[in-house]
KETIKOL-15255 format. One record per residue (C-alpha): residue number from 1; residue in three letters; z, y, x. Coordinates in nm, 2 decimals, always signed. Layout:
<nodes>
+-----+-----+--------+--------+--------+
|   i |  aa |     up |  north |   east |
+-----+-----+--------+--------+--------+
| NUM | ALA |      Z |      Y |      X |
...
+-----+-----+--------+--------+--------+
</nodes>
This chain:
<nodes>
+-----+-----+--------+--------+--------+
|   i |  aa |     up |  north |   east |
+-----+-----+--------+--------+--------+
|   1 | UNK |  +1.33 |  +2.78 |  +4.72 |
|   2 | UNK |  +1.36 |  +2.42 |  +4.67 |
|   3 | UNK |  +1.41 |  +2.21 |  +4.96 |
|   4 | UNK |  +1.11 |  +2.00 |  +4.87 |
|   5 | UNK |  +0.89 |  +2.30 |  +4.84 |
|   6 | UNK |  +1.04 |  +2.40 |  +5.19 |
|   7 | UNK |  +0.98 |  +2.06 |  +5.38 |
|   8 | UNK |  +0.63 |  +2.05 |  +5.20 |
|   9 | UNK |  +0.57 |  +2.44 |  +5.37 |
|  10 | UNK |  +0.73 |  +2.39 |  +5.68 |
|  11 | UNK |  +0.51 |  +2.02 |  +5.71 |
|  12 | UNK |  +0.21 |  +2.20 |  +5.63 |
|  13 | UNK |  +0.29 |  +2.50 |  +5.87 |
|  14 | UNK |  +0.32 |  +2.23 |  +6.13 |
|  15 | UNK |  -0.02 |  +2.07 |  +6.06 |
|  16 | UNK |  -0.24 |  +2.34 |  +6.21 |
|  17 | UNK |  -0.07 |  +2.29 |  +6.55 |
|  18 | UNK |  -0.33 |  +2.02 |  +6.67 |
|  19 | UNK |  -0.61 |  +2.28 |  +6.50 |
|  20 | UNK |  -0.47 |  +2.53 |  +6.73 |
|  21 | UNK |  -0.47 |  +2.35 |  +7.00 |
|  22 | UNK |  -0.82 |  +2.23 |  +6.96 |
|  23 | UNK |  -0.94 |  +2.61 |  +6.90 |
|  24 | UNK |  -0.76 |  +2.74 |  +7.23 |
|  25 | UNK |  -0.95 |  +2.46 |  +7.46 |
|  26 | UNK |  -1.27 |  +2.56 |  +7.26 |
|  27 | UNK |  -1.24 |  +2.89 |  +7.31 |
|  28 | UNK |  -1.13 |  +2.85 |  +7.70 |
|  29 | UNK |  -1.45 |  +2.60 |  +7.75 |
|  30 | UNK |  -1.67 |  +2.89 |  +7.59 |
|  31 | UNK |  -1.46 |  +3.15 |  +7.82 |
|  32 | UNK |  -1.43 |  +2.89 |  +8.13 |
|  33 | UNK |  -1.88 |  +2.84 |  +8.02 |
|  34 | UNK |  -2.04 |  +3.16 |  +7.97 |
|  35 | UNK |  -1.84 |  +3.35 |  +8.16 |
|  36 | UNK |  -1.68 |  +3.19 |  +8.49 |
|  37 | UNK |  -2.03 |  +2.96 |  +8.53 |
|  38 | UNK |  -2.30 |  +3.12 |  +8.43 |
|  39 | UNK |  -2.23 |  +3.50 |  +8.49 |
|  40 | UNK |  -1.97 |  +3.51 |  +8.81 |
|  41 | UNK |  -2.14 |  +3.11 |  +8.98 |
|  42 | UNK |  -2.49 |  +3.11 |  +8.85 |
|  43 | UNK |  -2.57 |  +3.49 |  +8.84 |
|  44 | UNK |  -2.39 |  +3.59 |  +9.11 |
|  45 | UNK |  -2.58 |  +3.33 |  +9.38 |
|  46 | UNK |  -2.90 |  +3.46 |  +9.23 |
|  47 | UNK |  -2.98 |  +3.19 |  +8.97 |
|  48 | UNK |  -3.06 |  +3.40 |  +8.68 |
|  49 | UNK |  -3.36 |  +3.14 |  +8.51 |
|  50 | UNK |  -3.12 |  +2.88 |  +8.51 |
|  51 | UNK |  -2.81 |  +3.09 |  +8.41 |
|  52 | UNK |  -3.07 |  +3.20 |  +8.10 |
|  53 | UNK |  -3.13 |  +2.83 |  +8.03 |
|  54 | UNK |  -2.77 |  +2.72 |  +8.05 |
|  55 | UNK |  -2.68 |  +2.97 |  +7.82 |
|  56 | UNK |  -2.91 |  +2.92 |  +7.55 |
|  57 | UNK |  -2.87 |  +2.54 |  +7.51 |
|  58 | UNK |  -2.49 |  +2.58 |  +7.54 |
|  59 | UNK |  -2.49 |  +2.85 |  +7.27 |
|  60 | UNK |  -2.67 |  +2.63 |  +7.07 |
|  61 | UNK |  -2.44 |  +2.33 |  +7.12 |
|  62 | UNK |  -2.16 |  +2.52 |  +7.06 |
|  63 | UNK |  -2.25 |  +2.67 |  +6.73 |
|  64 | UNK |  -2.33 |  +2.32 |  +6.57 |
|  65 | UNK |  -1.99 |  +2.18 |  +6.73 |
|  66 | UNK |  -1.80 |  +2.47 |  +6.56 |
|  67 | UNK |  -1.99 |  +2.49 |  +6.20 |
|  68 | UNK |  -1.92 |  +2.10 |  +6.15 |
|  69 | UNK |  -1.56 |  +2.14 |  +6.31 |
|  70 | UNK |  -1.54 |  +2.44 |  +6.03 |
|  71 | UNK |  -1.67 |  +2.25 |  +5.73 |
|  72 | UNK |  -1.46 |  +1.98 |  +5.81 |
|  73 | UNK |  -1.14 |  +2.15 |  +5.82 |
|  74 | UNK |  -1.24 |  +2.35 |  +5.47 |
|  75 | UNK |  -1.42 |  +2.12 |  +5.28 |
|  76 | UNK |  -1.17 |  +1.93 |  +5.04 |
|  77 | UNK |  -1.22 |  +1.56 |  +5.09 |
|  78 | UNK |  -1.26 |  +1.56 |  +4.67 |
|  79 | UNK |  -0.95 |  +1.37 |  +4.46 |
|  80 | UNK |  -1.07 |  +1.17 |  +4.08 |
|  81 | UNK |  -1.21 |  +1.34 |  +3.81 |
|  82 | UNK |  -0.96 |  +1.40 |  +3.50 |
|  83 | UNK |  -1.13 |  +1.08 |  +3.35 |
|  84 | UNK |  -0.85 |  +0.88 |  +3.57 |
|  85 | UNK |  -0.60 |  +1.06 |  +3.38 |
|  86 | UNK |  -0.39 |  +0.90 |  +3.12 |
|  87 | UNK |  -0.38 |  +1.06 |  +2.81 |
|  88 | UNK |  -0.11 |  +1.21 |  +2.70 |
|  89 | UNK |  +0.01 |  +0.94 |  +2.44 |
|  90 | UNK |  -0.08 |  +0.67 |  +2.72 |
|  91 | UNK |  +0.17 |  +0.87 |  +2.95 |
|  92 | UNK |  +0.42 |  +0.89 |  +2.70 |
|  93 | UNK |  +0.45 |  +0.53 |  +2.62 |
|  94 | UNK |  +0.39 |  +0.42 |  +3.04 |
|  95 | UNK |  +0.73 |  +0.62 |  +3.09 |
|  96 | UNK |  +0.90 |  +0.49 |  +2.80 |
|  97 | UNK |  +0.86 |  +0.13 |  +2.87 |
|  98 | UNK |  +1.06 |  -0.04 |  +3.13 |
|  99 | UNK |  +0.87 |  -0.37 |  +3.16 |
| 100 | UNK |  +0.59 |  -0.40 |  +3.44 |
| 101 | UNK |  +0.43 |  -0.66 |  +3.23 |
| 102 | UNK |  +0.41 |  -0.42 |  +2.94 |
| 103 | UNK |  +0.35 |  -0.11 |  +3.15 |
| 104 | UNK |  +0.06 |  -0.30 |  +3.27 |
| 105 | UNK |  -0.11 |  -0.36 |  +2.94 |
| 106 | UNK |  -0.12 |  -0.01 |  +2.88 |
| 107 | UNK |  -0.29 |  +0.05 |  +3.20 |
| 108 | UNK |  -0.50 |  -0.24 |  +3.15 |
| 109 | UNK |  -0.60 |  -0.04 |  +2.79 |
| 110 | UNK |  -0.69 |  +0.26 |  +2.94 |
| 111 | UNK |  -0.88 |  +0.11 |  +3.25 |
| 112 | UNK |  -1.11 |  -0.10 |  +3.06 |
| 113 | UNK |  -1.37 |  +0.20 |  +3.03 |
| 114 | UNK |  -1.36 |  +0.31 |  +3.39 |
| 115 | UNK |  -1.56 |  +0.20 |  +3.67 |
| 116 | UNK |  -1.32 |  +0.00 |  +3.83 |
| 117 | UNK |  -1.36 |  -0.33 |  +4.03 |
| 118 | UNK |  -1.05 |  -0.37 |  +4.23 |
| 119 | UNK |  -0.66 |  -0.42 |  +4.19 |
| 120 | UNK |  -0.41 |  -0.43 |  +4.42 |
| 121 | UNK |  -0.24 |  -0.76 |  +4.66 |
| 122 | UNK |  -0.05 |  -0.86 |  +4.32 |
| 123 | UNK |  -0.37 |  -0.85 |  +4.05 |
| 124 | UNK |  -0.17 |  -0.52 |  +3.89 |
| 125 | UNK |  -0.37 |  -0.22 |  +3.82 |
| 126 | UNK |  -0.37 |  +0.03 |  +4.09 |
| 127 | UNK |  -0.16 |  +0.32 |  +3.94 |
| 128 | UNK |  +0.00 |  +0.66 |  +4.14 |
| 129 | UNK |  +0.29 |  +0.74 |  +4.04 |
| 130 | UNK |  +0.27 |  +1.08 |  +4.19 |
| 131 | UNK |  -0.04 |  +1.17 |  +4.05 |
| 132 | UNK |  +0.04 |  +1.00 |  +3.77 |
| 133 | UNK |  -0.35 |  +0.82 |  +3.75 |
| 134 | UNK |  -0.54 |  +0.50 |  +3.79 |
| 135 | UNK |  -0.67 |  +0.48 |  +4.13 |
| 136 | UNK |  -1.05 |  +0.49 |  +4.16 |
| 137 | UNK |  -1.24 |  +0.18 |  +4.39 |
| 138 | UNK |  -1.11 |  +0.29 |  +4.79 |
| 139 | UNK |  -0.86 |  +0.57 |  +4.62 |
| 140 | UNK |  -0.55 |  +0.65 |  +4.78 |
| 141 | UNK |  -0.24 |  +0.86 |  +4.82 |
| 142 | UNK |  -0.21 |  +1.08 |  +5.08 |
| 143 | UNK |  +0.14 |  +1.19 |  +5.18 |
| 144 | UNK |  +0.03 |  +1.47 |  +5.36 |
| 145 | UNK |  -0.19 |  +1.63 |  +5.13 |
| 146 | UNK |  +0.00 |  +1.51 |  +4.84 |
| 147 | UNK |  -0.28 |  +1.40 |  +4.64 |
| 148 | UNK |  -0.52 |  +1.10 |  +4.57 |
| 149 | UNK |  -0.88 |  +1.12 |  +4.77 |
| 150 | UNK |  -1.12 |  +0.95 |  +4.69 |
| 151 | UNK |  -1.30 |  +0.68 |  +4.94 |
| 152 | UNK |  -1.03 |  +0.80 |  +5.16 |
| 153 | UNK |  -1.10 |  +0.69 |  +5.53 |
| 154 | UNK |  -0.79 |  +0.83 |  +5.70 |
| 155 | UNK |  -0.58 |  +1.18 |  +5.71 |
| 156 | UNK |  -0.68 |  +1.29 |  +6.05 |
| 157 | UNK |  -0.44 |  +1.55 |  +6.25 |
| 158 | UNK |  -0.69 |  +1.75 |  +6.46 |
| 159 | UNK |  -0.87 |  +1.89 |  +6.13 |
| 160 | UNK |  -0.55 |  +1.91 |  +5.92 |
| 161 | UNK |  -0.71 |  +1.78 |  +5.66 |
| 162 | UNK |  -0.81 |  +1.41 |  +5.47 |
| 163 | UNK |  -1.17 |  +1.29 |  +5.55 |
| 164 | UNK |  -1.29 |  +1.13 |  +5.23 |
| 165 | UNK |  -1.60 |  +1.11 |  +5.01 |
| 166 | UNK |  -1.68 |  +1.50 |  +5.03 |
| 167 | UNK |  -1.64 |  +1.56 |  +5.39 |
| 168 | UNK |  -1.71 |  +1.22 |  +5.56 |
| 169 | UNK |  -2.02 |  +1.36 |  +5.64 |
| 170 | UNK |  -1.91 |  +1.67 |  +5.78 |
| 171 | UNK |  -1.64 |  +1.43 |  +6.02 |
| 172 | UNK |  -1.97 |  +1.25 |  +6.14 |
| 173 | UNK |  -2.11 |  +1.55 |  +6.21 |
| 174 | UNK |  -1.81 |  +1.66 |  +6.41 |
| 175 | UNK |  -1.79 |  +1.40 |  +6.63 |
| 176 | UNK |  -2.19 |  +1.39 |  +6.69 |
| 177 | UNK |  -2.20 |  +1.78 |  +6.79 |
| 178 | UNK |  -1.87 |  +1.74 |  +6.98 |
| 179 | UNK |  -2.00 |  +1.48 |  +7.21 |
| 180 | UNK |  -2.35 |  +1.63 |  +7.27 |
| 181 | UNK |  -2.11 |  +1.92 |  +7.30 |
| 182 | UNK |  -1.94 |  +1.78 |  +7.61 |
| 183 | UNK |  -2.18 |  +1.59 |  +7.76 |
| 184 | UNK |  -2.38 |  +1.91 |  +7.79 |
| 185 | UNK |  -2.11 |  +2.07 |  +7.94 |
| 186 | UNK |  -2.00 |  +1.78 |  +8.17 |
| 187 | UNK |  -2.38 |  +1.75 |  +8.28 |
| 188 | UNK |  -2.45 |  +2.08 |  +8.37 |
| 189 | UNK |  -2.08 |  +2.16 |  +8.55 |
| 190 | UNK |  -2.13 |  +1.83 |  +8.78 |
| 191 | UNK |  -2.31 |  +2.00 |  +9.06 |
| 192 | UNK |  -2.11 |  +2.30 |  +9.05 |
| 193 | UNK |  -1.81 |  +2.09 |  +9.07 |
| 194 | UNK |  -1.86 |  +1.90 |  +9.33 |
| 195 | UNK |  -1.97 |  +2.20 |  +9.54 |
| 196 | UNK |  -1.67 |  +2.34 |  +9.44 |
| 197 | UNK |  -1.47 |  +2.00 |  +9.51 |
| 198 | UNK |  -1.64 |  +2.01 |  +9.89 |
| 199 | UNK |  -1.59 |  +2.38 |  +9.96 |
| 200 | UNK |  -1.95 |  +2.44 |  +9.96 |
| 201 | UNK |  -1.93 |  +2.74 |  +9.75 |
| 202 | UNK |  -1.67 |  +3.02 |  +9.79 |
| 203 | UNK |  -1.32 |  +2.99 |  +9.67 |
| 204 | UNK |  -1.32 |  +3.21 |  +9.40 |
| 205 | UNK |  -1.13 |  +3.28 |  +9.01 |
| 206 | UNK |  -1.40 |  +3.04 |  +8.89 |
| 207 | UNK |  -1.30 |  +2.72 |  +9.10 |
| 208 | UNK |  -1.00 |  +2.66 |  +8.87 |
| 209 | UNK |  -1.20 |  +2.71 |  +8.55 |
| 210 | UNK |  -1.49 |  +2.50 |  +8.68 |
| 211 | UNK |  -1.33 |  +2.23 |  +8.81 |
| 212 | UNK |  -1.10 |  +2.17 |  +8.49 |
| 213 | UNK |  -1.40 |  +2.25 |  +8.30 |
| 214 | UNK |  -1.56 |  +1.92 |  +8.40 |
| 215 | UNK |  -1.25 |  +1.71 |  +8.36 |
| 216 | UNK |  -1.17 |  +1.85 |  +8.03 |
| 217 | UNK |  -1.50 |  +1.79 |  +7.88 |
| 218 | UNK |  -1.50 |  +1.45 |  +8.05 |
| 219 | UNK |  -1.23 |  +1.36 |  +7.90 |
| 220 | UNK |  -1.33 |  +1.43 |  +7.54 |
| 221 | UNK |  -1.63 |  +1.29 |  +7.56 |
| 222 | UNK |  -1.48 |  +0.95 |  +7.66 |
| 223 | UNK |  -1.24 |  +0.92 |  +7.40 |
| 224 | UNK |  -1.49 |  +1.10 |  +7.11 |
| 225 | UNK |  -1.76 |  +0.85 |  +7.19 |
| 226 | UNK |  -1.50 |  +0.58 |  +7.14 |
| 227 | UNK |  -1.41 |  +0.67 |  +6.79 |
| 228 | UNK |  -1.76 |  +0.80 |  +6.66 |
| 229 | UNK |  -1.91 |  +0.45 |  +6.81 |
| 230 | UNK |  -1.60 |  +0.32 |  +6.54 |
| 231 | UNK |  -1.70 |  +0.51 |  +6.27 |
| 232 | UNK |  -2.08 |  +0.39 |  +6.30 |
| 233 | UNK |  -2.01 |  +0.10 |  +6.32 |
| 234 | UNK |  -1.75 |  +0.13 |  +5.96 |
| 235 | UNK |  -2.10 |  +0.33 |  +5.79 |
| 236 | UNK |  -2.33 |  +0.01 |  +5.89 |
| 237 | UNK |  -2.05 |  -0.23 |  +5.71 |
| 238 | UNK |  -1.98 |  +0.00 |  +5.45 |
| 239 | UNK |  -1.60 |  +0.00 |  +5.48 |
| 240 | UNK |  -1.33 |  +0.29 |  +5.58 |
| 241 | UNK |  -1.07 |  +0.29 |  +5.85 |
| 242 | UNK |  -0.79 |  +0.18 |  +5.55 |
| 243 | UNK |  -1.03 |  -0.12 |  +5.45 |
| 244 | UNK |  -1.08 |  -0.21 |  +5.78 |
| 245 | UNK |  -0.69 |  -0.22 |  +5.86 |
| 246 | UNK |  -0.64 |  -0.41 |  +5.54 |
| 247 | UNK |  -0.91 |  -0.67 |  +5.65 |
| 248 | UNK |  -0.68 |  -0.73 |  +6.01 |
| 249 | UNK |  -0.33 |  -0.72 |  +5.89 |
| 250 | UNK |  -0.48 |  -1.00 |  +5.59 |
| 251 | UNK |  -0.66 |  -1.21 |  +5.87 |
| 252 | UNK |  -0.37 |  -1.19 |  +6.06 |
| 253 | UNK |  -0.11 |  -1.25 |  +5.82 |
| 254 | UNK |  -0.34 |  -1.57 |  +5.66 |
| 255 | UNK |  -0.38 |  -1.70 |  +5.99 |
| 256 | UNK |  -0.02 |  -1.74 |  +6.03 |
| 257 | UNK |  +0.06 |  -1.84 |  +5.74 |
| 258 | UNK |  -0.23 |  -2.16 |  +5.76 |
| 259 | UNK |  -0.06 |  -2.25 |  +6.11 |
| 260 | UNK |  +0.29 |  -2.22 |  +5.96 |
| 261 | UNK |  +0.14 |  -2.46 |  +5.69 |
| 262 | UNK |  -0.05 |  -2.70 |  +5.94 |
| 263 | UNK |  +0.27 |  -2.73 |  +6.14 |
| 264 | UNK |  +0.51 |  -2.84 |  +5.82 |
| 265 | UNK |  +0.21 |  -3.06 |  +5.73 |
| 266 | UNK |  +0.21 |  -3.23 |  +6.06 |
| 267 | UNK |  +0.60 |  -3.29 |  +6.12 |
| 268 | UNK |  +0.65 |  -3.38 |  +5.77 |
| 269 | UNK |  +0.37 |  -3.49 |  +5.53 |
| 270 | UNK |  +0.08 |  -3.64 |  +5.74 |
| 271 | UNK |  -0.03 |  -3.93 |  +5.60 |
| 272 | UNK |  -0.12 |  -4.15 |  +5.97 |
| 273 | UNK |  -0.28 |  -4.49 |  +5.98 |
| 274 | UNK |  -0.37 |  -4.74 |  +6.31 |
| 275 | UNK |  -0.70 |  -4.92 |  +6.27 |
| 276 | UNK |  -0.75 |  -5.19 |  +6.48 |
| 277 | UNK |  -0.84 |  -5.03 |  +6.83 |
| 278 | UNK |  -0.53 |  -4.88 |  +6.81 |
| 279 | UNK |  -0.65 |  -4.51 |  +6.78 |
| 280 | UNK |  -0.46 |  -4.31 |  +6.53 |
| 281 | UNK |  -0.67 |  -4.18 |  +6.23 |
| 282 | UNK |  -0.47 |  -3.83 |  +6.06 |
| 283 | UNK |  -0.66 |  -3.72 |  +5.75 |
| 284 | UNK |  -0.49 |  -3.43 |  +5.54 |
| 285 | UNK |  -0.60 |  -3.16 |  +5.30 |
| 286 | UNK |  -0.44 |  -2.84 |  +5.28 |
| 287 | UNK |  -0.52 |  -2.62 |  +4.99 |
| 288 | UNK |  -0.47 |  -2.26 |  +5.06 |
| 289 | UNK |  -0.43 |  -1.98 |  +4.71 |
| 290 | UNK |  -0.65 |  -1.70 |  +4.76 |
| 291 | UNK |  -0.46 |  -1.42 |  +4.60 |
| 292 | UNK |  -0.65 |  -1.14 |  +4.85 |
| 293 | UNK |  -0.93 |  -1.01 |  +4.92 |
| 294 | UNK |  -0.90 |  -0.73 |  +5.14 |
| 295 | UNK |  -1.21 |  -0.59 |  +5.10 |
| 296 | UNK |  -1.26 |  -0.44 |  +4.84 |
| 297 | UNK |  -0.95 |  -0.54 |  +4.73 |
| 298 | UNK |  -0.91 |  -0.81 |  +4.46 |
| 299 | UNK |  -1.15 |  -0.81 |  +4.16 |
| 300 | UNK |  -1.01 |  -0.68 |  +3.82 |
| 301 | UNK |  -0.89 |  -0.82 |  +3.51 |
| 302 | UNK |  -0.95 |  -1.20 |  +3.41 |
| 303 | UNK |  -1.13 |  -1.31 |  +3.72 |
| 304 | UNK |  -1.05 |  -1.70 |  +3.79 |
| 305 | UNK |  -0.85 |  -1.77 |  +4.11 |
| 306 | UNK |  -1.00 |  -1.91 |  +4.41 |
| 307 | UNK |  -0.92 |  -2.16 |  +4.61 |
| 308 | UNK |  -1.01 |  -2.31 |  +4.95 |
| 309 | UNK |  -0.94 |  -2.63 |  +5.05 |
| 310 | UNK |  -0.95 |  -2.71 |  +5.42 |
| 311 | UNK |  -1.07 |  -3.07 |  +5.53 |
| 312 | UNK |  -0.91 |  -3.16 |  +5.85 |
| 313 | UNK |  -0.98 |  -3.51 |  +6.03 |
| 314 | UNK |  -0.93 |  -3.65 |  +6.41 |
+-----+-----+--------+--------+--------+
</nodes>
């Protein structure tokens, strides 16, 4: 065996630790639920109607949780359609020729048919060398699945899989039926919790599962409503988790740039004049190349370059 092929196993083997993990506390919450609450707290002080009830609306819960946690683990996140392929011939002459420029033209040949809007930072068509295709609108390359998806959002570790254009749903879904999931649970444990917590109920097997049932659940549904409130937020403004993060590292990286700019402007090449009251008048222009546009990411082939010019007085 290669030792490529051998990382690429052993780096996959180690992917469905965090999908372990998550199945163990699942199947400990069902355990800790169904069993420990309703049938040895609920049943056994003689509330049967309300164990019925608890059981019912957890079942159902639970089901949803674990169909959308299902279909977004096996449900390929979709990679480009052999139309995004080079031909043959246009691969043939990409890897002959040495010049980017020229390498360029040939992928500026085969794009012009495609539905493609966007380049990358430096105006070059975005090409995968691994795939060895042009890069659809929000296409990228995952390392870890070793393959272009398409409208990739992010490879997340707790499904072992990419969440792209096929299973972005399914990843909403999740996160919706895993929060109802624990508030449900959190909910209904409270009161039994805190008569645990106050030793108002016997001390029994179920005190442990209980009372770690409620922080557990707690806990998730914290940090779960923080990230599917992000994602809802990303599917009103149309963008992904990789558009977003190229939209703050560009602010960021244009905002220092302009103060680095403003500051040389200032120390050296401010024109200053003194009108007659004596109050100092600075007027400079600063005209800033707009190479980037994060999002999407720069149009395609022969757009004009934009400028913006800044108009500072005081």
């Amino acid at each position: 065996m290669a030792p490529w092929t051998f990382w690429r196993c052993c780096q996959r083997s180690v992917g469905w630790v965090p999908v372990l993990f998550i199945t163990f506390v699942v199947v400990w919450s069902y355990y800790a639920y169904v069993v420990e609450l309703c049938v040895f707290t609920l049943s056994g002080n003689g509330e049967n109607g309300k164990a019925v009830v608890y059981l019912v609306a957890f079942h159902l819960f639970f089901v949803m949780f674990v169909w959308s946690y299902w279909m977004t683990i096996f449900t390929s996140p979709a990679s480009p359609s052999k139309e995004f392929y080079l031909s043959n011939s246009e691969k043939e002459r990409y890897e002959k020729e040495f010049s980017q420029e020229r390498q360029q033209e040939i992928l500026r040949r085969a794009a012009r048919d495609l539905p493609i809007y966007t380049t990358s930072a430096s105006r070059t068509i975005r090409y995968c060398e691994r795939c060895q295709l042009i890069k659809p609108d929000r296409a990228h390359h995952c390392s870890a699945c070793d393959m272009c998806i398409l409208k990739m959002d992010h490879h997340c570790p707790w499904v072992n899989n990419c969440v792209g254009f096929s299973n972005y749903k399914f990843f909403l879904l999740f996160l919706l039926y895993s929060l109802l999931y624990c508030l449900f649970v959190a909910t209904t444990v409270l009161q039994y919790f805190i008569k645990f917590w106050t030793n108002e109920l016997s001390d029994t097997r179920a005190k442990f599962h209980v009372l770690f049932l409620f922080f557990v659940s707690t806990m998730f549904f914290i940090s779960v409503l923080s990230l599917f409130s992000y994602h809802c937020w990303l599917v009103g403004k149309n963008r992904t988790t990789i558009a977003w993060v190229m939209v703050a590292v560009f602010q960021l990286a244009l905002w220092g740039w302009i103060q680095n700019k403003l500051l040389l402007q200032i120390r050296m090449n401010m024109p200053e004049d003194l009108n007659c009251r004596g109050r100092k008048q600075k007027t400079w222009e600063m005209t800033v190349l707009a190479q980037i546009n994060p999002f999407p990411s720069n149009r395609l082939v022969n757009q004009k370059t934009d400028y913006w010019t800044v108009n500072l007085s005081g």
